[in-house]
C-alpha positions as CSV (number, residue, x, y, z in Angstrom):
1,X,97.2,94.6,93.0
2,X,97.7,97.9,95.2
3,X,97.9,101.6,94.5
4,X,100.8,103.1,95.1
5,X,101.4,106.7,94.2
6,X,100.5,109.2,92.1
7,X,103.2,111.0,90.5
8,X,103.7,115.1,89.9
9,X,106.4,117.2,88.4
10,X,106.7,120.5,89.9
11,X,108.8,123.0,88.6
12,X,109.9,124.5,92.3
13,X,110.5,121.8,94.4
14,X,110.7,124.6,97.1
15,X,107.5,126.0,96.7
16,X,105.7,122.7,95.8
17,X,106.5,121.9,99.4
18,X,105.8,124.7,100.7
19,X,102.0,124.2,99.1
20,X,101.7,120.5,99.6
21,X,103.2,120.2,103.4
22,X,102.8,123.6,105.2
23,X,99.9,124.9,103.5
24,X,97.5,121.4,102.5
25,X,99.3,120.1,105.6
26,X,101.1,116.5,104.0
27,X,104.1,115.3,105.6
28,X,106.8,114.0,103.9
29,X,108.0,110.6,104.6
30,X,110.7,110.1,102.0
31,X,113.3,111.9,99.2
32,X,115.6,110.0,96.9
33,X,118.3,112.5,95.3
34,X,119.6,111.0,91.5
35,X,122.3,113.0,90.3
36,X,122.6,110.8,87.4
37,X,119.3,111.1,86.5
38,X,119.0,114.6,87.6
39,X,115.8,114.5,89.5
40,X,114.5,114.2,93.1
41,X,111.6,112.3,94.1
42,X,109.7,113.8,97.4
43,X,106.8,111.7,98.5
44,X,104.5,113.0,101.1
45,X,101.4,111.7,102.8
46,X,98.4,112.7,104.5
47,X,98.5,113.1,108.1
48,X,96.2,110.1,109.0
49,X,98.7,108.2,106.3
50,X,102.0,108.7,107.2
51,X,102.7,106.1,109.2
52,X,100.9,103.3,106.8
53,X,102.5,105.3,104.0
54,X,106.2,104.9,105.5
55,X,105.7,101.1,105.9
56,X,104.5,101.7,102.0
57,X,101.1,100.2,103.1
58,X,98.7,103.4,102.0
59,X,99.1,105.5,98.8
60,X,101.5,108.4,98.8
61,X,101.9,111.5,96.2
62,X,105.4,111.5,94.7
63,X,106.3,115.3,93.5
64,X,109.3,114.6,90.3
65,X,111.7,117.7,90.4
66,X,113.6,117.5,87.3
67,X,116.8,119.5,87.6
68,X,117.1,120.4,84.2
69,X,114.2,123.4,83.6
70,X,111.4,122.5,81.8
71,X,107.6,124.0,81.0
72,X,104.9,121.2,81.7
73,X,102.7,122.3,79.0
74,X,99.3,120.1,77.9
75,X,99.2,118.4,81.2
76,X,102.6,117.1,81.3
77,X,102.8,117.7,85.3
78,X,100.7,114.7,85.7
79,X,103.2,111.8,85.9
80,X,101.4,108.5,86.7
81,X,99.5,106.4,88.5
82,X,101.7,103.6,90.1
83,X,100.1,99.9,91.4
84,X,102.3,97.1,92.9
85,X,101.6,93.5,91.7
86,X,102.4,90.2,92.5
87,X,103.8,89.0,89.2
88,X,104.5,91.6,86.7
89,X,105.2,89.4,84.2
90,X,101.6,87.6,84.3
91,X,100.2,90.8,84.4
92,X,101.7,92.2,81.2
93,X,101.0,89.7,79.4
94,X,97.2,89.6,80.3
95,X,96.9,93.5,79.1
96,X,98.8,92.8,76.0
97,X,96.9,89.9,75.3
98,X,93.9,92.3,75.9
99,X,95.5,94.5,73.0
100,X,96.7,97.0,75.4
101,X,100.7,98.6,74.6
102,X,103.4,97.7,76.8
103,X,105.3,101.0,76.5
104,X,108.0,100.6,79.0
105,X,108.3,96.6,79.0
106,X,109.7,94.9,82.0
107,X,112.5,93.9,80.8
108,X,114.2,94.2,84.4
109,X,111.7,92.0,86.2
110,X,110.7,95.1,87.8
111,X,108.9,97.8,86.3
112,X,106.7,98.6,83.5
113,X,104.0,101.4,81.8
114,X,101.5,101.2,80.0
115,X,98.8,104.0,79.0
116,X,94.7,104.0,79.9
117,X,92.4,104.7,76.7
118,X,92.9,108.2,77.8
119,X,96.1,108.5,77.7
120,X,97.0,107.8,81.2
121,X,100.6,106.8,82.4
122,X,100.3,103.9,84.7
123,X,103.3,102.5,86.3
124,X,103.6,98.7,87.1
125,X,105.9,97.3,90.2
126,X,106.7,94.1,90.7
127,X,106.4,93.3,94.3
128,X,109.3,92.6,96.8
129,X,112.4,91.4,94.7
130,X,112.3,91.8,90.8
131,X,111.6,88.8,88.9
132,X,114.5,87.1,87.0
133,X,114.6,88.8,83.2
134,X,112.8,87.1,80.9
135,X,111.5,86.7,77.1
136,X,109.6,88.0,75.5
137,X,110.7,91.1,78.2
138,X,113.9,91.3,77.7
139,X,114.0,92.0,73.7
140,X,110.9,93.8,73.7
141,X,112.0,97.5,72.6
142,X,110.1,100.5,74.2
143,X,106.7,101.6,72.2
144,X,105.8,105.4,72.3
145,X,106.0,107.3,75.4
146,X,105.1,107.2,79.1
């Protein structure tokens, strides 16, 4: 397993950047527009980490910038912790077995969350190419929020 990111909604991309890159002094080393999903992803890295970060071989902070205007009350800026692992599929099954809730499942192969005791968000990558869909996955219906 290997971290990944940690992930923040900001409200003003604009000045989020301006914080994050000229003021704290990251860098950022990649942005992925969605217009359908209405969002862009900026993730930045420190200094020492950009280049390791760029290969996507040292942990980065990904700022979410939802289009669509929204107040992050209660904590709701904090996204999620992300980790990369070499079978997502084994790995699921090991925390549900443990009685933990697979609340996005990974029905694509790819990617799935679950939440800590505390409430947490943690994202779940499968790593390189997705893993071919599979049961129990695939009919498993989504369970809460993440």
């Amino acid at each position: 397993m290997r971290y990944l990111h940690t992930m923040v909604r900001v409200k003003d991309l604009k000045a989020s950047l301006e914080f994050y890159s000229d003021i704290f002094g990251l860098q950022e080393i990649r942005r992925i527009e969605n217009e359908k999903g209405r969002f862009t992803l900026v993730f930045l890295a420190a200094r020492d980490d950009v280049k390791a970060a760029t290969e996507n071989k040292a942990p980065a902070l990904e700022l979410t910038y939802n289009w669509d205007t929204e107040d992050y009350a209660g904590g709701r800026n904090f996204g999620h912790l992300a980790y990369e692992v070499d079978d997502i599929y084994e790995i699921c099954a090991r925390l549900q077995a443990a009685g933990v809730t697979i609340n996005r499942p990974p029905r694509d192969g790819h990617m799935a969350f679950v939440r800590s005791p505390d409430g947490i968000s943690i994202e779940i990558l499968q790593k390189g190419a997705s893993l071919a869909p599979a049961e129990p996955w695939i009919s498993m219906e989504n369970t809460g929020s993440w």
